[in-house]
C-alpha positions in Angstrom: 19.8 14.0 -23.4 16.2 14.5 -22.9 15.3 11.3 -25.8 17.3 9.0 -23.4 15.0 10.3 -20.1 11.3 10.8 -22.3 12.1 7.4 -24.3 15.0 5.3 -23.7 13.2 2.9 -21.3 11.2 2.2 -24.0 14.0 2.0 -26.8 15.6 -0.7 -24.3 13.1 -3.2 -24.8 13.2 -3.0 -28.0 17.4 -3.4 -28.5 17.3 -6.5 -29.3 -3.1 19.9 -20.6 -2.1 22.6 -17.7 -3.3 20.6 -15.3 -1.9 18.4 -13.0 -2.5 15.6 -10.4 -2.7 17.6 -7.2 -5.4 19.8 -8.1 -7.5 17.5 -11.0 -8.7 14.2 -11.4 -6.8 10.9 -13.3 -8.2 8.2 -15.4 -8.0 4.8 -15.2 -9.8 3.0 -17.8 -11.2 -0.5 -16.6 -12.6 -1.6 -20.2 -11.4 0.1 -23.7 -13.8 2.5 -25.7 -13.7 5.5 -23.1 -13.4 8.8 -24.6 -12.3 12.3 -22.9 -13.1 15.8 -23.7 -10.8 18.5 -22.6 -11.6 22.2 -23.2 -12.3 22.9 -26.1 -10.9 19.5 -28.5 -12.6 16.7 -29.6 -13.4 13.8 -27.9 -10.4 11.5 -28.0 -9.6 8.1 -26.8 -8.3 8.2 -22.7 -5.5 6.0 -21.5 -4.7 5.8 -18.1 -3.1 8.3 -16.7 -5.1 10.8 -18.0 -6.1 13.9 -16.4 -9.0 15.9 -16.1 -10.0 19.1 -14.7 -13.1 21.7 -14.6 -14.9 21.7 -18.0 -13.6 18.4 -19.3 -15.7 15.2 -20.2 -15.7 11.2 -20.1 -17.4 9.5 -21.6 -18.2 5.3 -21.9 -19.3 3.3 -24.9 -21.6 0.5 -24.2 -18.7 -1.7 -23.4 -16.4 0.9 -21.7 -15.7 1.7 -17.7 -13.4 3.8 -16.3 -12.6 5.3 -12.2 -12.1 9.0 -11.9 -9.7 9.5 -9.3 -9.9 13.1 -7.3 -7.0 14.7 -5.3 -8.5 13.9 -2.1 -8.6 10.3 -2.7 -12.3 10.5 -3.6 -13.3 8.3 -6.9 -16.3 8.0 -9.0 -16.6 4.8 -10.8 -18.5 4.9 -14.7 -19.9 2.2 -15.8 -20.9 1.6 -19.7 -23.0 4.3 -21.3 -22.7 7.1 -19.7 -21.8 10.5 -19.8 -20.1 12.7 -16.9 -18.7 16.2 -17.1 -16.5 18.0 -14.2 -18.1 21.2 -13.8 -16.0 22.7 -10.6 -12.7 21.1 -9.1 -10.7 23.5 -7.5 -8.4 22.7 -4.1 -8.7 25.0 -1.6 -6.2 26.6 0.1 -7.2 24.8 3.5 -6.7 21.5 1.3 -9.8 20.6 1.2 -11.9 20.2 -2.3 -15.3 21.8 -4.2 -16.7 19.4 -6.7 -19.4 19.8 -8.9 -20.3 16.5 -11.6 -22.7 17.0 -14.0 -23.6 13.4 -15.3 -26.8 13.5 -17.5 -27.1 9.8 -18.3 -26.2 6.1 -17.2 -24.7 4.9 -14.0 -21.6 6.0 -11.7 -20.6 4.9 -8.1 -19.2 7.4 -5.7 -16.8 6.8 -3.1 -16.5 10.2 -1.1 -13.5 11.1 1.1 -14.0 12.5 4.5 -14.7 16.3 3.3 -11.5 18.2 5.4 -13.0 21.5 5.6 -16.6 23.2 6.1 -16.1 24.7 2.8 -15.8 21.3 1.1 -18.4 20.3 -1.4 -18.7 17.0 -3.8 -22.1 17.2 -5.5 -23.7 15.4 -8.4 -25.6 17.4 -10.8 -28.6 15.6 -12.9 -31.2 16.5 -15.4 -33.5 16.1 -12.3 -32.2 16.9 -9.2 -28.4 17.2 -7.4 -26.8 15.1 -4.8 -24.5 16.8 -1.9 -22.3 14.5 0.6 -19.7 15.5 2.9 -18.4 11.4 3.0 -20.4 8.6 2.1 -20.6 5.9 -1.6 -23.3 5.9 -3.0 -25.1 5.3 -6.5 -26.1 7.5 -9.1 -28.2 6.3 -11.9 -29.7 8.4 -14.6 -31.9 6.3 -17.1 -33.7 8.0 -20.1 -37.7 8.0 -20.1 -39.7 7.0 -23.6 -41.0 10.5 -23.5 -37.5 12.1 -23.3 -37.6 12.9 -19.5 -35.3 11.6 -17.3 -35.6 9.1 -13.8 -32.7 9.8 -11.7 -32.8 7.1 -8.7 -30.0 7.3 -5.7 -28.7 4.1 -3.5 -26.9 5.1 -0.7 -24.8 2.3 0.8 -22.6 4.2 3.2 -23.3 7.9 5.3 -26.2 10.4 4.1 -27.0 12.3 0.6 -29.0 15.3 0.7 -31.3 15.3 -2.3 -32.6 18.4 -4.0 -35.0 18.1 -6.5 -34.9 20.8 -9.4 -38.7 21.2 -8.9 -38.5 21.8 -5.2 -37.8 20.4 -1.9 -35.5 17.9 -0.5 -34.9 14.3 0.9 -32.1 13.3 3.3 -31.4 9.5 2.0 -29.2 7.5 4.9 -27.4 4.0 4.3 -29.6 1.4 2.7 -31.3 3.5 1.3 -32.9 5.2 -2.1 -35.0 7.7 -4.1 -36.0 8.3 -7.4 -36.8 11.7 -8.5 -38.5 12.3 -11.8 -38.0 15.2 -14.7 -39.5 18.6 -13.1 -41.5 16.1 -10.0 -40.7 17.6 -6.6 -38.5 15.4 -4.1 -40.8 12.9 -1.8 -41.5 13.2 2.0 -38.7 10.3 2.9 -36.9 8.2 1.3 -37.5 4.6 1.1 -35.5 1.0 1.8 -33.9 -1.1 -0.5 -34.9 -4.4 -1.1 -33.0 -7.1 0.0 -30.4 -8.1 -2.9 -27.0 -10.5 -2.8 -24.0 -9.2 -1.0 -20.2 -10.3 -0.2 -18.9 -9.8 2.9 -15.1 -9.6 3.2 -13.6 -10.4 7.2 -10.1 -10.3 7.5 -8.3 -11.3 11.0 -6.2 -9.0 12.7 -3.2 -7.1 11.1 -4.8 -8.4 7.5 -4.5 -5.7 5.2 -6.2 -6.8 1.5 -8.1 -5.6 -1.3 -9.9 -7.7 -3.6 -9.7 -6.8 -7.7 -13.5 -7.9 -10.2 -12.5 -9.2 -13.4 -13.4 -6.0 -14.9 -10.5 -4.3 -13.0 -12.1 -2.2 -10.2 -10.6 -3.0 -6.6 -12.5 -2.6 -3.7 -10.1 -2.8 0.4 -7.0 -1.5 1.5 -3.8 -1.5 -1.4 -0.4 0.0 -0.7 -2.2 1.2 2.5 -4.8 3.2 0.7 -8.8 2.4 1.2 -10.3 1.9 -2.8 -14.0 1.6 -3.3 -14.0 1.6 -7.1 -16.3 -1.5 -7.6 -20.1 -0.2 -7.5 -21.8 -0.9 -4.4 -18.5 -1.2 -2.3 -17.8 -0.6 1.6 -14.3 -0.5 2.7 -14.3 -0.2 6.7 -11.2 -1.7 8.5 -11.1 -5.1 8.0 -14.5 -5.8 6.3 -15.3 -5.0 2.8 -19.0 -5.4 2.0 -20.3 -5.6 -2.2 -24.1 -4.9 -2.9 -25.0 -7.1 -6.2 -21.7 -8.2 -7.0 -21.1 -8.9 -10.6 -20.7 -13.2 -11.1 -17.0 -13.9 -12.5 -13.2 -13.9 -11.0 -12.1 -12.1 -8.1 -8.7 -11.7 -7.3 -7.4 -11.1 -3.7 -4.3 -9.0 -2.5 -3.3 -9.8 1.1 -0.2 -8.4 3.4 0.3 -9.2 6.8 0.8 -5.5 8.8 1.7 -7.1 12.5 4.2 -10.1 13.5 0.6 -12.1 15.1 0.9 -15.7 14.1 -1.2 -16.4 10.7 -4.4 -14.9 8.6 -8.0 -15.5 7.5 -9.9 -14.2 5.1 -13.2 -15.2 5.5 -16.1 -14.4 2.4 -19.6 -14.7 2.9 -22.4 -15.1 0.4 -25.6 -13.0 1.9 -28.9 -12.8 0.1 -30.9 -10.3 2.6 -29.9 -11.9 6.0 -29.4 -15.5 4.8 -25.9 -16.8 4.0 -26.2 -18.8 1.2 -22.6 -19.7 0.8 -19.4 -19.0 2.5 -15.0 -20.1 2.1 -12.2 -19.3 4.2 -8.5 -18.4 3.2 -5.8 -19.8 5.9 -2.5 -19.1 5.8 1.3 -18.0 7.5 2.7 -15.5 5.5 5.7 -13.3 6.1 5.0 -9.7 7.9 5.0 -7.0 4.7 5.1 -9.9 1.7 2.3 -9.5 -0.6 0.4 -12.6 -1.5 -2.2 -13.2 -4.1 -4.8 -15.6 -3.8 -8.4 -15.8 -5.9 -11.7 -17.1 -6.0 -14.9 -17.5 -8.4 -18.5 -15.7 -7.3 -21.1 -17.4 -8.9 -24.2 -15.2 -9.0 -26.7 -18.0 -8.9 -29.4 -18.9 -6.5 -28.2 -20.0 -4.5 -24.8 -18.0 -4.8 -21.6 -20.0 -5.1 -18.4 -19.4 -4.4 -14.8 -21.7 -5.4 -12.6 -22.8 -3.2 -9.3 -19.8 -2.7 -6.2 -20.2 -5.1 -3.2 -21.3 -3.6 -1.7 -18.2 -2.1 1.4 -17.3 -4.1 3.7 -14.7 -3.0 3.6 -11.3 -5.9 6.5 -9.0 -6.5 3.7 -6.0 -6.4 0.1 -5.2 -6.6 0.5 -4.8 -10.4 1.6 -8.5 -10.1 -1.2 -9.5 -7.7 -4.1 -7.9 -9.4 -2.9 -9.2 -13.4 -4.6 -11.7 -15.2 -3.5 -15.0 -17.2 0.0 -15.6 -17.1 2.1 -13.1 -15.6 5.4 -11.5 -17.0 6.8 -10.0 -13.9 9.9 -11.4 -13.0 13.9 -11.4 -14.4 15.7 -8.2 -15.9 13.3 -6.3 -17.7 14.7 -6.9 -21.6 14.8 -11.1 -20.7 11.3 -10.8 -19.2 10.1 -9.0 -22.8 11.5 -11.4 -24.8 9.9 -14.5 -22.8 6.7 -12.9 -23.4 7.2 -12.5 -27.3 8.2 -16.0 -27.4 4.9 -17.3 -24.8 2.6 -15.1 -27.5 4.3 -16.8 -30.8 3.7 -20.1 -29.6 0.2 -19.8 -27.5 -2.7 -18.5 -29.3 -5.3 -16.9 -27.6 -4.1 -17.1 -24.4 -4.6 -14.2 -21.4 -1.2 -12.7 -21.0 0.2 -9.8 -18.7 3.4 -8.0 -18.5 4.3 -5.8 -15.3 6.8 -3.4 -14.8 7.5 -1.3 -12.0 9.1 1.8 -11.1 12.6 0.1 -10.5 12.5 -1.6 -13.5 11.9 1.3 -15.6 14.9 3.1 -14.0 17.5 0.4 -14.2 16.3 0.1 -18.0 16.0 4.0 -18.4 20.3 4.3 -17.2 21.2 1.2 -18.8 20.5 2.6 -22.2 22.5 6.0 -21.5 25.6 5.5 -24.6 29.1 6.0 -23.1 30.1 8.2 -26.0 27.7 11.2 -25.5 29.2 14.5 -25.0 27.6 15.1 -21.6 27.2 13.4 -18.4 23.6 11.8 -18.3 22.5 11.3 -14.2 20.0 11.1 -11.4 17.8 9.0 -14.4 14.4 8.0 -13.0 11.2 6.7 -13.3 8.4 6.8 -10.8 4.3 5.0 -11.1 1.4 6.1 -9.8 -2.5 7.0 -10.7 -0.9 10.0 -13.1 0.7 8.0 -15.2 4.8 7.2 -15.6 6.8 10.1 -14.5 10.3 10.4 -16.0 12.7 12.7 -14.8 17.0 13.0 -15.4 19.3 15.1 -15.7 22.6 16.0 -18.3 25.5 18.2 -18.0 27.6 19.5 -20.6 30.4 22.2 -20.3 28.5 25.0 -18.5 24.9 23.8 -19.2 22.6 21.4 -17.1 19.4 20.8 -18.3 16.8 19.5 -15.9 14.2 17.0 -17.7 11.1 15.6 -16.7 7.8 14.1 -18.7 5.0 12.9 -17.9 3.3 9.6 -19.8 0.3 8.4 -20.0 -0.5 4.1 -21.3 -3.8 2.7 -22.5 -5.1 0.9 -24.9 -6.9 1.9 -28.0 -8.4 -0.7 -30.3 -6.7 -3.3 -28.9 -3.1 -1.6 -29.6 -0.8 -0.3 -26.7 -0.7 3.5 -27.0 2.0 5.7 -25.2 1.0 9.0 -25.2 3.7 12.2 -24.0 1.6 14.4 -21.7 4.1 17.1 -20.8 7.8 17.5 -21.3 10.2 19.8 -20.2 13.5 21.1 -20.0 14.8 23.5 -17.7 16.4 26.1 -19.1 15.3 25.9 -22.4 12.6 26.9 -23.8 9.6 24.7 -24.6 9.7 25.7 -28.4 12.7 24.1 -28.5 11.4 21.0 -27.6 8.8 20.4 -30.1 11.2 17.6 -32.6 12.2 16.1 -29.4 8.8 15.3 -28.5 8.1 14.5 -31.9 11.1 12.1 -31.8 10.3 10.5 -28.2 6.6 9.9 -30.1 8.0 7.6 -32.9 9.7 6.1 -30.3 6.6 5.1 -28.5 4.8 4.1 -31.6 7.6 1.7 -32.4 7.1 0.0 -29.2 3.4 0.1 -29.6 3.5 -1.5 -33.0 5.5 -4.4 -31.6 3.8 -5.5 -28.7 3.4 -9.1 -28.9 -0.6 -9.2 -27.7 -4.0 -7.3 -28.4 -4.1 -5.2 -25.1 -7.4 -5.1 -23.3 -6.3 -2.9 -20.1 -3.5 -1.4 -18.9 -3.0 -0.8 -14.7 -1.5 2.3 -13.4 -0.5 1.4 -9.3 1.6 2.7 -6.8 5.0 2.1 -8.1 4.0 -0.7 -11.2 2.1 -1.2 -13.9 0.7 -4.0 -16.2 -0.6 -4.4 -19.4 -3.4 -7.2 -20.0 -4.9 -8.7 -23.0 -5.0 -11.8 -24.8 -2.2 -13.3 -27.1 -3.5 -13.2 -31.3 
């Protein structure tokens, strides 16, 4: 009973750690080639959906990027090359959060919740100095000096960071901001401006919700009503979304219309200092609550560029809105799977996603139950978030009901889909029991895995979907 909830959705396509979520942090991984350290293992590959908790590490390759994502909402962005460690992340009982990050090399970009409580803390710990905020994004870069020391250098973007330098003192450094604070130097009188660099700016009209999505996979707005600042130097605030030094390449926009007033903008402006070097505008009528994608390309020139917007096309979900090449996403679930193997035998090379969401999994999850097992199978169901795929069910036999649930974590490792059981359980019985279960859901998993029809690049944990992206062989 439990192989039909921990694996069956999985078998249907192919017919033809203690902690959790509400008291650690999850991974999403933006580029491949991100590895995590939990307790006392090895590093190991991370797939999103991941969690981590006090004492664990990430860590990004040259090419890698991933977004920690805290139980307050709070993220912290690594980019490639660097190394972060969670020293402290408890929840408190007021619900608010202590953090403590350790990162001793490369770049990350902080996007603090409102701290809840007095007793709140999110800190960055470096070879040099440590960072304190109590709400605010900001930029942390540590580079490494020829003579081994290290420069640590701050940008603040939004709110205030309090600076304390290992070899004394400390610097308050407000928005537009930044410091650098040497190996064993002291921390300076003030800190100083930043010089003018290129910027987006993001205005949406009234009762515009939208969030827009860099080719690399961050999102910086409002999605599924939640504010994201995962893309390094972005400020979410209502209905304007600013981007210090936005990286040149695609963007992809998510819009939905929150109040019945008569048609949107989206106006994007290309700043360099206080001149606008180039700006587009987005008109259009769409329905209250559909979501529509639309797109454009950022050219990081001089002068800055930008395209013309996409058409707007209306999405089945964010997964949907926010995947690249051509999209999978629509038709039962087993018909959708096989038009993809067919698009990827006959077009070579070409960027491909396949989404699935939440519903889809649990249709496919009960139409696999057989009719001839010697138990009633029910309440089969699958839900998508941050943490990963969460399957849960339940079967009855004679006098016994067993309660299952397991949580699943997808990424990709060397271009292959992986599909990795995080926990599984099975109440009453005892975990022990479940060890060739789990070993059976496994092979399950690696059968699909070895089948997918395209070398995966990314895979997209959202509210209630996910997609897998890559490019056809």
């Amino acid at each position: 009973m439990l192989l039909l909830v921990g694996a069956g959705v999985y078998l249907y396509l192919h017919r033809g750690s203690n902690a959790t979520a509400d008291n650690a942090a999850t991974v999403a991984v933006l580029n491949t080639a991100i590895d995590a350290q939990k307790g006392s293992t090895d590093f190991a590959p991370a797939l999103d959906g991941d969690i981590v908790a006090s004492g664990d590490f990430v860590r990004s390759s040259k090419d890698g990027r991933a977004v920690l994502t805290f139980f307050d909402g709070s993220t912290l962005s690594v980019d490639p090359g660097s190394l972060v460690k969670v020293l402290t992340l408890n929840r408190l009982g007021s619900g608010g959060i202590q953090l403590l990050v350790e990162q001793t090399l490369g770049r990350s970009w902080a996007a603090v919740s409102k701290l809840k409580t007095p007793d709140s803390k999110f800190e960055i710990k470096t070879p040099s100095s440590i960072a304190s905020v109590r709400g605010t994004a900001f930029e942390t870069n540590v580079a490494q000096n020829a003579d081994g020391t290290n420069s640590v250098t701050y940008k603040v973007d939004d709110g205030q960071v309090l600076v304390t330098a290992n070899a004394g003192g400390s610097v308050t450094v407000g928005a537009n901001q930044q410091v650098t604070i040497n190996t064993n130097q002291p921390a300076p009188g003030a800190a100083t401006a930043q010089a003018p660099t290129p910027r987006l700016v993001l205005t949406g009209s009234t009762g515009l919700e939208f969030a827009i999505t860099a080719s690399a996979g961050a999102t910086c707005g409002t999605e599924n009503g939640r504010n994201k600042q995962e893309i390094f130097g972005c400020v979410a605030n209502g209905n304007t979304v600013t981007l210090r030094e936005p990286p040149g390449g695609r963007y992809s926009v998510l819009m939905i219309k929150t109040t019945s007033v008569p048609g949107v903008t989206l106006v994007v402006d290309a700043f360099r200092g206080t001149t606008r070097e180039a700006s587009r505008t987005f008109t259009g009528t769409p329905t209250l609550a559909d979501l529509v994608r639309s797109g454009f390309t950022y050219a990081a020139a001089t002068p800055q560029t930008i395209s013309e917007f996409d058409p707007a096309q209306k999405v089945t979900s964010v997964c949907s809105a926010q995947a690249t090449g051509r999209v999978f996403d629509a038709g039962a679930m087993e018909d959708r799977y096989t038009q993809l193997r067919t698009f990827a035998e006959a077009n070579k090379g070409q960027p491909v996603a396949f989404v699935v969401t939440e519903t889809d999994l649990t249709k496919a999850g009960n139409a696999s139950v057989p009719s001839d097992v010697p138990a009633t199978v029910s309440d089969l169901r699958a839900t998508i978030d941050s943490a990963g795929v969460h399957l849960s069910g339940q079967a009855t036999a004679s006098v016994l009901t067993v309660n299952a649930a397991s949580d699943v974590s997808v990424g990709s490792v060397d271009g292959k889909l992986v599909v990795r059981v995080r926990s599984l359980s099975a109440t009453p019985l005892p975990g022990g029991l479940l060890d060739g279960l789990r070993a059976a859901i496994d092979r399950s998993f690696d059968e699909l895995s070895n089948g997918f029809p395209f070398t995966v690049r990314q895979v997209a944990m959202r509210q209630g979907c996910l997609s897998v992206m890559g490019t056809t062989p």
